[in-house]
MARDREN-800889 format. One record per residue (C-alpha): x, y, z. Coordinates in steps of 0.5 Angstrom, whole numbers, padded with zeros to 4 digits, always signed. Each point is the difference from the previous one (the first is absolute). Example, Ala and Ser with C-alpha at 12.3 -4.5 7.8 and 13.67 -1.06 7.14 Angstrom:
<nodes>
+0025-0009+0016 +0002+0007-0002 
</nodes>
This chain:
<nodes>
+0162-0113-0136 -0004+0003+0005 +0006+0002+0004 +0003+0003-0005 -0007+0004-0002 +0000+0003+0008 +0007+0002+0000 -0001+0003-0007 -0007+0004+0004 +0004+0002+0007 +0005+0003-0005 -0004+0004-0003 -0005+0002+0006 +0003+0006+0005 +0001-0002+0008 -0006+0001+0003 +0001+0006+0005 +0001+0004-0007 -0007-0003-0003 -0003+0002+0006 +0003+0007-0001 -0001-0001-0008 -0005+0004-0005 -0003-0007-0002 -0002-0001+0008 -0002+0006+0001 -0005-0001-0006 -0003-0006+0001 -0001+0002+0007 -0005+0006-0002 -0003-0005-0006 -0001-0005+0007 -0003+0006+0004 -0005+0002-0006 -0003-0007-0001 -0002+0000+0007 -0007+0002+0002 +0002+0004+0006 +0002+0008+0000 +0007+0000+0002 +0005+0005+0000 +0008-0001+0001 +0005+0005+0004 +0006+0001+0001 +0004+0002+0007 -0001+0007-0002 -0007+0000+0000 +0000+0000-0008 -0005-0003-0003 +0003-0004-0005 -0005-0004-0002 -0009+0001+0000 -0003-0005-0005 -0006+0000-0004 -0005-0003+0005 +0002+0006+0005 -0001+0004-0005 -0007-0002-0002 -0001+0001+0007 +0002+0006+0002 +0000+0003-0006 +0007+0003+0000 +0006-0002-0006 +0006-0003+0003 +0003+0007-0002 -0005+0004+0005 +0003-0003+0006 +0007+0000+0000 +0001+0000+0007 -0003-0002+0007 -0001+0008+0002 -0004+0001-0007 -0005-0006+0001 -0001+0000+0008 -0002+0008-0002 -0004-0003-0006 -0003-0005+0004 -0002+0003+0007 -0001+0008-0002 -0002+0001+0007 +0006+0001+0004 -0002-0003+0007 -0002-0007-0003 +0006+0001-0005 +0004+0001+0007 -0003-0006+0003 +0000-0005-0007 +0006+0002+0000 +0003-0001+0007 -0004-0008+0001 +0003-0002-0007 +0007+0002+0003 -0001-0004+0006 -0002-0005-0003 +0006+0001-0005 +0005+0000+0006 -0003-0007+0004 +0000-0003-0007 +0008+0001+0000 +0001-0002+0007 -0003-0006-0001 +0001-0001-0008 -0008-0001-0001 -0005+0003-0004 -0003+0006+0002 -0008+0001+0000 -0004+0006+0001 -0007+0000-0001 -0005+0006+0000 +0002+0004-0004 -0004+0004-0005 +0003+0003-0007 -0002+0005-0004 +0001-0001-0007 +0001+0005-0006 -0007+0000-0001 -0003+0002+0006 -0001-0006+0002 +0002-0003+0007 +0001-0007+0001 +0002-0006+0006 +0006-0003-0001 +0004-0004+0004 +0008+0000-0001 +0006-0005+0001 +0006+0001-0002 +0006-0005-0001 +0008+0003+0001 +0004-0004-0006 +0007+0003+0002 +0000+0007+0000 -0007+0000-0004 -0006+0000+0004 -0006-0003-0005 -0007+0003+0002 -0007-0004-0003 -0007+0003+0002 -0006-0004+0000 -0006+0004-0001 -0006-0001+0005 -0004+0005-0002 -0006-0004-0001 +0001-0004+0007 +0001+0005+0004 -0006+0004-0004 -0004-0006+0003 +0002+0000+0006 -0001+0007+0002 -0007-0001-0003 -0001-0005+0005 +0003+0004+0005 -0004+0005-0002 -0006-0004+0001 +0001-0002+0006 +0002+0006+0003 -0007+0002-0004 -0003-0006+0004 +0002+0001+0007 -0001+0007+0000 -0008-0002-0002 +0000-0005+0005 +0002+0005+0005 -0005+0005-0001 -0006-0004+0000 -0003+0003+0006 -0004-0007+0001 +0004-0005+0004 +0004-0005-0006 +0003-0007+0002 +0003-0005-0004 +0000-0006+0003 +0003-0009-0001 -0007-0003-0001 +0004-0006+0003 +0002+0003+0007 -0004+0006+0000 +0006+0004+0001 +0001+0008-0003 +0005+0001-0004 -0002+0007-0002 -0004+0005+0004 -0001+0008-0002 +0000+0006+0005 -0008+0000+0000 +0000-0008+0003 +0004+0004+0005 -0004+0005+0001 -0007-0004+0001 +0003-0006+0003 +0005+0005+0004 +0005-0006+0000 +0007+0003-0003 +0002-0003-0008 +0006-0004+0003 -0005-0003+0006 -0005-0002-0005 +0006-0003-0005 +0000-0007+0001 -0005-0001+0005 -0007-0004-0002 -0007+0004+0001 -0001-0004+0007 +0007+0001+0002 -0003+0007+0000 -0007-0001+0003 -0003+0004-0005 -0006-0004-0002 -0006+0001+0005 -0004-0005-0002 +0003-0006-0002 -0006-0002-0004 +0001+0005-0004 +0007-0001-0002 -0001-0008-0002 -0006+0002-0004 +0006+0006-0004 +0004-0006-0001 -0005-0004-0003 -0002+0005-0005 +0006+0001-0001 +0003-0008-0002 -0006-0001-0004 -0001+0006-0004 +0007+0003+0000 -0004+0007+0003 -0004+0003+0005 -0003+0007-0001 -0003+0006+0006 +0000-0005+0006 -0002+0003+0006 +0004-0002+0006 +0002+0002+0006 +0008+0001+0001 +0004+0000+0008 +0004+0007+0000 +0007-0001+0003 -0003+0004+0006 -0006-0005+0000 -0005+0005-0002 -0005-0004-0006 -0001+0004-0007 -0004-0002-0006 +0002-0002-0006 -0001-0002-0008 +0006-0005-0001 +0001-0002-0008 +0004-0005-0003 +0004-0003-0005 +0004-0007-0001 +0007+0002-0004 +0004-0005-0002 +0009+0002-0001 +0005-0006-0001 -0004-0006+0002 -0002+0004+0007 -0007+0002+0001 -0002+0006+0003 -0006+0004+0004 +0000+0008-0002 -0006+0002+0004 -0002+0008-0001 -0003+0002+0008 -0005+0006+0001 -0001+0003+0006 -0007+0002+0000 -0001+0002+0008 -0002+0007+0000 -0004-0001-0007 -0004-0005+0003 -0001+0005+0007 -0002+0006-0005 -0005-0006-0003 -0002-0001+0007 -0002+0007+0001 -0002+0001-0006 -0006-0006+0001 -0001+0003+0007 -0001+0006-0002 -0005-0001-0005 -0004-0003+0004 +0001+0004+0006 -0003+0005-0006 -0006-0004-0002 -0002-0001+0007 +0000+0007+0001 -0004+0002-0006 -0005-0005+0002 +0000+0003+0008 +0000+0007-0003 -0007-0002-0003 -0003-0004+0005 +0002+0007+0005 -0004+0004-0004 -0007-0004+0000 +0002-0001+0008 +0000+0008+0001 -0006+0001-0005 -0004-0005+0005 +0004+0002+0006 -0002+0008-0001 -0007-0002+0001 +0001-0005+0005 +0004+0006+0005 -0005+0005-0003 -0006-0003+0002 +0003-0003+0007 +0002+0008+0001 -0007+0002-0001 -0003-0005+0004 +0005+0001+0006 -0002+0007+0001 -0008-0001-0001 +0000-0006+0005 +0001+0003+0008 +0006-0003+0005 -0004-0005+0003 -0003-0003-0006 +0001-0008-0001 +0002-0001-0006 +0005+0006+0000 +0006-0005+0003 -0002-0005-0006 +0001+0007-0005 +0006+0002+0003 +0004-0006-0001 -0003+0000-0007 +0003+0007+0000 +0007-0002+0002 +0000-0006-0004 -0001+0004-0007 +0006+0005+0003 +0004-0007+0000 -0002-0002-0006 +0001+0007-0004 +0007+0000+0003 +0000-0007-0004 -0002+0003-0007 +0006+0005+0002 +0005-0005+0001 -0003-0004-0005 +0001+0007-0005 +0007+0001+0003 +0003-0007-0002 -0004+0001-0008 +0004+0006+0000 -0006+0004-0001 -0001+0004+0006 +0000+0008-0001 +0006+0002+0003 +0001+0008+0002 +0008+0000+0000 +0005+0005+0001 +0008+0000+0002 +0000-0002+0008 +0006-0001+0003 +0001-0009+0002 +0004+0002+0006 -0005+0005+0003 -0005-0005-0002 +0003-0005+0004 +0003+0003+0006 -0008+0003+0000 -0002-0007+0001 +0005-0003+0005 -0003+0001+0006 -0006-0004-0003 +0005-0006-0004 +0003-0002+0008 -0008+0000+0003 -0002-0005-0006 +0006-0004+0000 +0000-0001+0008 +0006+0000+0004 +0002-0006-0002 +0003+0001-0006 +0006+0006-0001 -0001+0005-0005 +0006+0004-0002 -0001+0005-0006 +0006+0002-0004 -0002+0007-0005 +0005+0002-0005 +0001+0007+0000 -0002+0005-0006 -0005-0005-0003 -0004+0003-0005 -0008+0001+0001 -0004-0006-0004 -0005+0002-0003 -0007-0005+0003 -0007+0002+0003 +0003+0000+0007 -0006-0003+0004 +0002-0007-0005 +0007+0000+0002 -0001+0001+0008 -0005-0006-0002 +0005-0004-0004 +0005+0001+0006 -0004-0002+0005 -0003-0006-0004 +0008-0002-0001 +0000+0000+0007 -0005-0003+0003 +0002-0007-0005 +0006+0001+0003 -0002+0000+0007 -0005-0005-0002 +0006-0005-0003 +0004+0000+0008 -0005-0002+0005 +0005-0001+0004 +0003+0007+0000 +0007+0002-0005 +0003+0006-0003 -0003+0004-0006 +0004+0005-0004 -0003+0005-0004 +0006+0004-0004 -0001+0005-0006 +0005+0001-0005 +0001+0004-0007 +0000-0005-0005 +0004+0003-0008 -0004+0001-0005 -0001-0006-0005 +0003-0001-0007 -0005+0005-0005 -0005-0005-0003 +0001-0005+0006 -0008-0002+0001 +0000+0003+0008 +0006+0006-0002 -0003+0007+0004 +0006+0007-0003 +0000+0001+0007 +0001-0006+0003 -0004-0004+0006 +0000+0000+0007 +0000-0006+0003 -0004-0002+0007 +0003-0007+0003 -0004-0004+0005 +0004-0006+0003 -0002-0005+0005 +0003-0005+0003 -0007-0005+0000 -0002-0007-0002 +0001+0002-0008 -0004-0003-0006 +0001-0006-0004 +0000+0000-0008 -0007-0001-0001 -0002+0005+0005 +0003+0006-0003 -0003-0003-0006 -0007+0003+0002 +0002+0005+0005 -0003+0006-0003 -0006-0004-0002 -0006+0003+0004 -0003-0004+0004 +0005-0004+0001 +0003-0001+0007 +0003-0005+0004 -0003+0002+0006 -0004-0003+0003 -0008+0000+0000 -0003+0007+0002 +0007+0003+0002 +0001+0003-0008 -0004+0002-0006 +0007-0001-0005 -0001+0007-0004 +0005+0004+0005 +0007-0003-0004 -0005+0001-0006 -0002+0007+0001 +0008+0001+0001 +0002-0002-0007 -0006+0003-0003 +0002+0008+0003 +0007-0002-0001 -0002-0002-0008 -0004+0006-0001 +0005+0006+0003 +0005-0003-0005 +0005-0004+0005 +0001-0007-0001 +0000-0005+0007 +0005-0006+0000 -0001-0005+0006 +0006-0005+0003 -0001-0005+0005 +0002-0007+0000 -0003-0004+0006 +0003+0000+0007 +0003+0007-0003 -0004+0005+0000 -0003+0004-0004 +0002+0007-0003 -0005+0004-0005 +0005+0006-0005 -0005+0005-0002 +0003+0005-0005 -0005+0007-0001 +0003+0004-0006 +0002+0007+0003 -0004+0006-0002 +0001+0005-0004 +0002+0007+0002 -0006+0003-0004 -0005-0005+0004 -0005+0005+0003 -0001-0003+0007 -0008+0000+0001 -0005+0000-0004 -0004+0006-0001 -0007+0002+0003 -0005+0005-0004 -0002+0005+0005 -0007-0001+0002 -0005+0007-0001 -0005+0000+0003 -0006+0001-0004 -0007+0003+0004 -0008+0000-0003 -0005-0005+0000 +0001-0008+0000 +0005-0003-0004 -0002-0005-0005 +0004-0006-0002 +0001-0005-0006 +0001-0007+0002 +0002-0005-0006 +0002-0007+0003 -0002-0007-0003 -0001-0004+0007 -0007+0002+0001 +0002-0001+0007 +0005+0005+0001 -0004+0004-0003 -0006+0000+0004 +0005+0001+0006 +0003+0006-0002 -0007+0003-0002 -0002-0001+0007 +0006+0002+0004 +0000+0006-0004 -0008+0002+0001 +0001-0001+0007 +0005+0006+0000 -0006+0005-0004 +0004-0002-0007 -0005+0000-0006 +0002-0006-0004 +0000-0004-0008 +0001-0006+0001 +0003-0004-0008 +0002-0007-0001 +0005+0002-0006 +0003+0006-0004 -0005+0000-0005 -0007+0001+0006 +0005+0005+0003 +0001+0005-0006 -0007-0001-0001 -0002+0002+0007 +0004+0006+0000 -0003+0002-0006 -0008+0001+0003 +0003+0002+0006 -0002+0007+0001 +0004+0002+0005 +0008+0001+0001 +0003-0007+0001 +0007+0002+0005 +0003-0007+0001 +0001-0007-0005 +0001-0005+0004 +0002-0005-0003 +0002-0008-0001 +0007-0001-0005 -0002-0006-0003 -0006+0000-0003 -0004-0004-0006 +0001+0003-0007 +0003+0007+0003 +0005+0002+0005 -0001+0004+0005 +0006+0005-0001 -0004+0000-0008 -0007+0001+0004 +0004+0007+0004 +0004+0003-0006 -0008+0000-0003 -0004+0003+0005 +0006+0006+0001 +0001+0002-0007 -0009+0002+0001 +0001+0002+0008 +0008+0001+0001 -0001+0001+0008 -0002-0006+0000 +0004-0004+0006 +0002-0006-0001 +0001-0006+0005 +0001-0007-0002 -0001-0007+0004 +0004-0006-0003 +0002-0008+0004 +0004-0001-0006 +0008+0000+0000 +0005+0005-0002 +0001-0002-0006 -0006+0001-0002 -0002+0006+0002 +0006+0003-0003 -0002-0003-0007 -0006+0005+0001 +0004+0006+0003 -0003+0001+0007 +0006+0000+0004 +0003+0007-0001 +0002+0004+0005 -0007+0004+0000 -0004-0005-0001 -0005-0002+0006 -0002-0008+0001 -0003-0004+0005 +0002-0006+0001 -0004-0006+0001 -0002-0003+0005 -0002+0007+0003 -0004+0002+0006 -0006+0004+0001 +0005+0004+0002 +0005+0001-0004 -0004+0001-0006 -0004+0006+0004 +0008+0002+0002 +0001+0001-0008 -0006+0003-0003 +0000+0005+0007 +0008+0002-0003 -0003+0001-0007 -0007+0004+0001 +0004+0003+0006 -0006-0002+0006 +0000-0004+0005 -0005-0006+0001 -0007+0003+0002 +0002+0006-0003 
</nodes>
């Protein structure tokens, strides 16, 4: 019965080569092609599309009717005419291979616009059937998005790794090998990224100090970090720098690892340097700028009454050997009180614009005689050198001083070389810019050289390395002062066994800078005896400037402050010619004092005295170009001299 069943069927059904090409196949071919859960389409050899089904339609969003042959969907899907050529010309190849071999083509990358706007991912196969090529799209869309999301964020990665300026290293806490470096890990180590990459910190020799190393890692085990650490690393030239290494241990697929962030903080800890020394250097000279002013008050009356004395005593007396020495020894001891002022950077400076090098080529003669013939001194002057703007008697003394250390530093003879140079001016804000620019003066010698700790404290007064009685240590000390006061800064190089070389920049005039000051002319004034006000708190001072004074016929009020010298002046009957004044006094300024008594007598000349330092008198405005003063400590002499300018006679008179 079955057998008659079956040969009832086949007779009924057609050959199998006419069902393929029958309606009936061909419809159930589509519902087939529609129950699957991929977008596909079917095309003929012609390039008709026969068939687009609905997930194609659902993602592309065109109907089977809007893309009725490969030409309208490739312009439809690929608008961009070069990436449509190049779509285009992959998916044929690929194509042309698949018939050679009779496999599946694939293509992938490739990005579809759809009706919307939209663009997609999709990778494309196809499959030839006969004739007839069946195309399914998979999406990727979501997959390619996050790829590109993690591309992205590496690319983003990368680029900030590299761009930290501090050295970045990622390390195997196992072996200690780098598996990544950044460009600033090159720059402050200065081995290259592909030297470092695989090699451990000791391969490198960057740690100095061993110690310091073990106790990173011991931070690091135990408290998976480690923050500002000061160490020292070896560069590849072998030179040290210092620096803050922080750290963090990361753990990626079971593997641990080391992200260590190192900041090169040398020159930071240089200026540090500087900065500490510098305030100490200040400090020091304020405190030396005070006791200066005490000792030229004390040494005013030493030397006056010294002077006195030795002109009253005869030749032959006996104690006149003993006053002399005492004499010279005050005049050493004044020098001091300068030096001592010079290095506080309270000296009264009477700058101008000089040429440097008519200063040094004045001075030529007596720097070979200093050093001696054992020491070779060349000079190499730049030409069209700005004038500096410097008192020129303080820069012959910072000259000298160099070179006398210089010599001092090769006993046993050697070259010094002294250069001048123009130096560009510095950034605008820069702590030490000058609009003109500097001029530089190089001292360089061939000399023993000074260790660390000494050029610590080199320009500390009194310190010297010398030995007992072969210096006083204020040379180099009065040096920064005058350098500091002028405005130029100084910059010292020197290592043991190396020599030393000093940089000194002045800043360079401007072309308005009067080159002297001015002097007011001296009119001599005729009658009778002049009389003179003199206000000074020291009691001292002021008993040896009325006596000096009498001694030339001078009538003189003698006033402890401003207060009694005003009230001299009020009972006085007769014409006061001269003030003679001290500029710091108690209560009232001896500036205060003088533009008082001028406003009732405005002829009424005016001289001041004063062993304070240049700042001091600049607050109470007794250096301008007119103004007369007499600096302590100050000779018979020398006073005689200024009060027989002023009142235009000569002692005795």
């Amino acid at each position: 019965m079955t057998r008659e069943r079956d040969q009832s069927v086949e007779g009924h059904l057609p050959p199998i080569a006419d069902f393929a090409e029958s309606d009936v196949a061909e419809s159930l071919t589509r519902q087939m092609l529609d129950a699957l859960p991929l977008p596909l389409s079917w095309s003929d050899a012609d390039g008709r599309i026969s068939y687009w089904n609905r997930r194609a339609e659902a993602l592309f969003g065109y109907a089977s009717d809007e893309v009725p042959d490969l030409q309208t969907w490739y312009e439809r899907a690929y608008p961009d005419a070069a990436y449509r050529r190049d779509v285009v010309d992959r998916w044929n190849e690929a194509l042309a291979r698949a018939r050679e071999t009779a496999a599946e083509c694939h293509l992938e990358g490739v990005r579809v616009r759809t009706r919307s706007g939209r663009v997609v991912d999709v990778e494309i196969s196809g499959t030839f059937v006969s004739d007839r090529l069946l195309v399914v799209f998979h999406d990727v869309t979501a997959r390619m998005s996050a790829e590109r999301a993690v591309r992205f964020s590496e690319a983003r990665l990368s680029a900030a790794f590299s761009a930290i300026p501090d050295a970045c290293a990622v390390s195997n806490v196992e072996t200690g090998h780098y598996v990544l470096v950044n460009e600033g890990f090159a720059r402050i180590t200065g081995w290259f990224i592909d030297e470092a990459v695989g090699k451990n910190s000791a391969d490198l020799n960057l740690w100095v100090d061993r110690a310091q190393r073990a106790e990173v890692l011991r931070q690091l085990v135990e408290t998976g970090k480690v923050d500002h650490f000061e160490a020292s690393f070896r560069h590849k030239s072998g030179k040290t720098i210092l620096t803050l290494v922080s750290g963090r241990v990361i753990s990626a697929e079971g593997t641990r690892f080391i992200v260590t962030i190192t900041r090169d903080i040398t020159a930071e800890r240089a200026l540090e340097e500087k900065l500490r020394v510098s305030e100490r250097l200040d400090g020091i000279g304020r405190l030396a700028g005070g006791v200066a002013h005490d000792f030229n008050n004390l040494l005013t009356v030493i030397q006056g009454n010294l002077d006195l004395a030795l002109a009253e005593l005869p030749s032959e007396h006996p104690l006149r050997p003993a006053l002399e020495d005492t004499y010279d020894a005050s005049v050493r001891a004044a020098t001091i009180t300068r030096q001592l002022l010079a290095f506080g950077r309270r000296q009264v400076l009477t700058a101008r614009a000089v040429s440097l090098n008519e200063v040094i080529e004045s001075m030529a003669g007596l720097l070979r005689r200093v050093v001696g013939e054992a020491v070779e001194v060349t000079f190499e002057l730049a030409s069209e050198l700005s004038p500096v703007l410097v008192d020129p008697a303080q820069l012959e003394q910072v000259i000298l001083n160099l070179v006398l250390n210089a010599r001092d530093a090769m006993p046993r003879g050697g070259k010094l070389r002294i250069e001048t140079a123009p130096i560009s001016p510095l950034a605008p804000g820069d702590a030490a810019s000058s609009p003109r620019g500097f001029v530089r003066l190089r001292v360089e010698d061939t000399g023993t050289g000074m260790a660390p700790e000494v050029r610590a404290r080199l320009f500390e007064p009194f310190f010297t390395t010398k030995g007992p009685g072969q210096g006083t240590g204020l040379g180099l000390a009065s040096v920064y002062g005058i350098v500091q006061q002028s405005g130029g800064t100084i910059e010292v190089k020197s290592e043991l066994g190396r020599g030393s070389t000093f940089l000194i920049d002045f800043p360079a005039a401007s072309d308005d800078v009067n080159p002297s000051r001015r002097s007011a002319a001296v009119v001599p004034r005729r009658g009778g005896p002049k009389t003179v006000l003199v206000a000074e708190d020291q009691e001292a001072v002021r008993r040896l400037v009325a006596r000096v004074l009498e001694q030339d016929g001078l009538v003189v009020l003698v006033a402890a402050n401003a207060e009694e010298a005003e009230a001299l002046a009020r009972a006085h009957q007769g014409r006061i010619d001269l003030l003679l004044t001290d500029v710091v006094m108690p209560r009232t300024s001896g500036s205060e004092l003088a533009k008082r008594l001028q406003l009732s007598n405005p002829a009424l000349e005016v001289v001041y005295m004063s062993g304070f330092a240049a700042d001091t008198l600049e607050e109470h405005e007794v250096l301008g170009a007119q103004t007369r003063l007499l600096h302590k400590p100050f000779t018979p002499e020398a006073l005689r001299a200024s009060v027989a300018e002023v009142l235009g006679q000569r002692s005795g008179a």
